[in-house]
Backbone as ProteinMPNN parsed JSONL, in Angstrom:
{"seq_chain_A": "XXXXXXXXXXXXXXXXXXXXXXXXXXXXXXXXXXXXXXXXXXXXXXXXX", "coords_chain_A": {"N_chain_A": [[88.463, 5.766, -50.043], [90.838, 7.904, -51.003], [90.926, 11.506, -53.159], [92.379, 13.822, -54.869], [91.936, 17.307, -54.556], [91.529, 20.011, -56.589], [92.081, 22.411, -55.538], [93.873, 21.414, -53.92], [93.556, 20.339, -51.353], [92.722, 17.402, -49.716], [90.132, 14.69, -50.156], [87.872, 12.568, -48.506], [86.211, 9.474, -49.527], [83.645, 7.317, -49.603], [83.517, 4.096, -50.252], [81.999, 2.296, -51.039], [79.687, 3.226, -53.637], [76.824, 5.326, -52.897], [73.196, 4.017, -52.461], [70.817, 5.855, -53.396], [71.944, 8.312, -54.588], [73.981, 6.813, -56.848], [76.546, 7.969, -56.053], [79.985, 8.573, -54.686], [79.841, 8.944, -51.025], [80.646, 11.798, -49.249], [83.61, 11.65, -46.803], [84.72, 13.477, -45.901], [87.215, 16.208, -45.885], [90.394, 17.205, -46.088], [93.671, 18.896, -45.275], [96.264, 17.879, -45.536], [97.51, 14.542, -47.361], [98.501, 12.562, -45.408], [96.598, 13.398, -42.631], [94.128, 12.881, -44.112], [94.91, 9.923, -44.481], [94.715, 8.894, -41.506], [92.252, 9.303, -40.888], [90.795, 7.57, -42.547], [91.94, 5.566, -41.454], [90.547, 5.155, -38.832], [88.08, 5.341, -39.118], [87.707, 2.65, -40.388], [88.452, 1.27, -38.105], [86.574, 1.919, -36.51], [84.129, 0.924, -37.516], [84.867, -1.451, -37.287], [85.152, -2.254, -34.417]], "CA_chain_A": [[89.119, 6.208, -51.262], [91.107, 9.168, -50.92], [91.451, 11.495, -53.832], [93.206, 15.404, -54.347], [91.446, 18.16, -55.288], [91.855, 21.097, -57.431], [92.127, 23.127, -54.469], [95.452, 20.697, -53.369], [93.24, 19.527, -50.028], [92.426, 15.754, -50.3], [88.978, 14.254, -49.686], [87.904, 10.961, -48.663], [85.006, 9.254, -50.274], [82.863, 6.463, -49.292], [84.121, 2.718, -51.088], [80.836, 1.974, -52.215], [78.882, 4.155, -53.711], [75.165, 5.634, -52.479], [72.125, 3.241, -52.954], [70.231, 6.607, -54.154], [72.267, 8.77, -55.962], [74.877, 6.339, -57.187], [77.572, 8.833, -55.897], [80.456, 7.913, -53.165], [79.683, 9.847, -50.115], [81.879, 12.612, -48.93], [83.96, 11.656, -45.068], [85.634, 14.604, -45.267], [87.978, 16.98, -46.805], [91.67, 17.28, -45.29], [94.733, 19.046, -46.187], [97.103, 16.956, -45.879], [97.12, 13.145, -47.187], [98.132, 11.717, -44.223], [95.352, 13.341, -41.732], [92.999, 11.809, -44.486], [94.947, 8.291, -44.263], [94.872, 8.633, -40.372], [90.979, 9.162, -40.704], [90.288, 6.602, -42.78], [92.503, 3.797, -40.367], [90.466, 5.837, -37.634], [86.502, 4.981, -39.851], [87.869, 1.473, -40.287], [88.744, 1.004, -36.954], [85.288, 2.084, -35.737], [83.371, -0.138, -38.068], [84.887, -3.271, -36.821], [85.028, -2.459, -32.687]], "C_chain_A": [[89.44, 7.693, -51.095], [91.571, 9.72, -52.635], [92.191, 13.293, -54.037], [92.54, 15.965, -55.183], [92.003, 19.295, -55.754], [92.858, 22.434, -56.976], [93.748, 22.983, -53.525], [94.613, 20.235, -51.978], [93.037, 17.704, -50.63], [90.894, 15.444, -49.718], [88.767, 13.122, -49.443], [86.195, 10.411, -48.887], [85.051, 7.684, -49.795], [83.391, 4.898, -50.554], [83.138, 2.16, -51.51], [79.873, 2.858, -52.492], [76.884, 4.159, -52.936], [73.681, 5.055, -53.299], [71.353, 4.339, -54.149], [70.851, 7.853, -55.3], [73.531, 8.037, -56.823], [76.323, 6.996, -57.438], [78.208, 8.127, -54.941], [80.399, 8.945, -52.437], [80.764, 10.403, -49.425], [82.095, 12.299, -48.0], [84.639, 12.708, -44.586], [86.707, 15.117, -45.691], [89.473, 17.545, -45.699], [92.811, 17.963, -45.785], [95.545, 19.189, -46.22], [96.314, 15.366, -46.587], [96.926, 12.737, -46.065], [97.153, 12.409, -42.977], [94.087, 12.651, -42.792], [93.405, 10.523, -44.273], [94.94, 7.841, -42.689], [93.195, 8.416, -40.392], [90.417, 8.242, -41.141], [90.501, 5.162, -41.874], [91.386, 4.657, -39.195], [88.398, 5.126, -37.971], [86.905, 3.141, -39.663], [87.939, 0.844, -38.835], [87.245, 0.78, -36.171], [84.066, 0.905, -36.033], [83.351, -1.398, -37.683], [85.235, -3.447, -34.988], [84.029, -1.914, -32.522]], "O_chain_A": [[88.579, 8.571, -51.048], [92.239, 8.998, -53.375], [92.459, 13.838, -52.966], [92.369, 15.552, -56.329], [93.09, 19.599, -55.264], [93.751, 23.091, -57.512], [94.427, 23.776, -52.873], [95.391, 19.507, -51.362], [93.224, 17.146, -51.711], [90.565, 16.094, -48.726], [89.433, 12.334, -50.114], [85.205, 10.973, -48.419], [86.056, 6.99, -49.638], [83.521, 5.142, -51.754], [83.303, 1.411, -52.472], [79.185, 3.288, -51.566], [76.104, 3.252, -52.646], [73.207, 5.478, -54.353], [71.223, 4.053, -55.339], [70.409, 8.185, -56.4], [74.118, 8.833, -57.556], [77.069, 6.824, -58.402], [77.627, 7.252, -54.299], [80.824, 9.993, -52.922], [81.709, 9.725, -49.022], [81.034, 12.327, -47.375], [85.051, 12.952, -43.452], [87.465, 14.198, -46.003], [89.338, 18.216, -44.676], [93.062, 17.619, -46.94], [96.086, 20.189, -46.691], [95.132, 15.041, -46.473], [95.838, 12.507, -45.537], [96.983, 11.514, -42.149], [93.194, 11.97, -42.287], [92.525, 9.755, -43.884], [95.115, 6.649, -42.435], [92.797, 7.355, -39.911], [89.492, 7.781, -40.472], [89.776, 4.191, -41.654], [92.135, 4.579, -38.222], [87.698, 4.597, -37.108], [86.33, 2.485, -38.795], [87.328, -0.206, -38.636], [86.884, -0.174, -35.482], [83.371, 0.262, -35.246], [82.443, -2.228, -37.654], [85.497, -4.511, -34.428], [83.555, -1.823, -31.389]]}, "name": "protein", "num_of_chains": 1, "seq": "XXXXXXXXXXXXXXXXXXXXXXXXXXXXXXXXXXXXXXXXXXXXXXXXX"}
């Protein structure tokens, strides 16, 4: 879940939130969109090879 901050960078956040603090965990703060939508196809990618 990417979303834009205040700041104008974008961040990308974790799709289910954290067992303990019921927060979504930060992957990383980018600024552009697309280097966050490259990182996320880049997390996905990793998860399933």
């Amino acid at each position: 879940m990417i979303r834009k901050l205040k700041s104008g960078k974008y961040r990308l956040y974790s799709r289910m939130p954290d067992k303990k603090t019921n927060k979504r965990r930060n992957l990383g703060t980018f600024d552009t969109l697309e280097a966050a939508k490259n990182h996320e196809r880049e997390i996905h990618y990793f998860k399933h090879h």
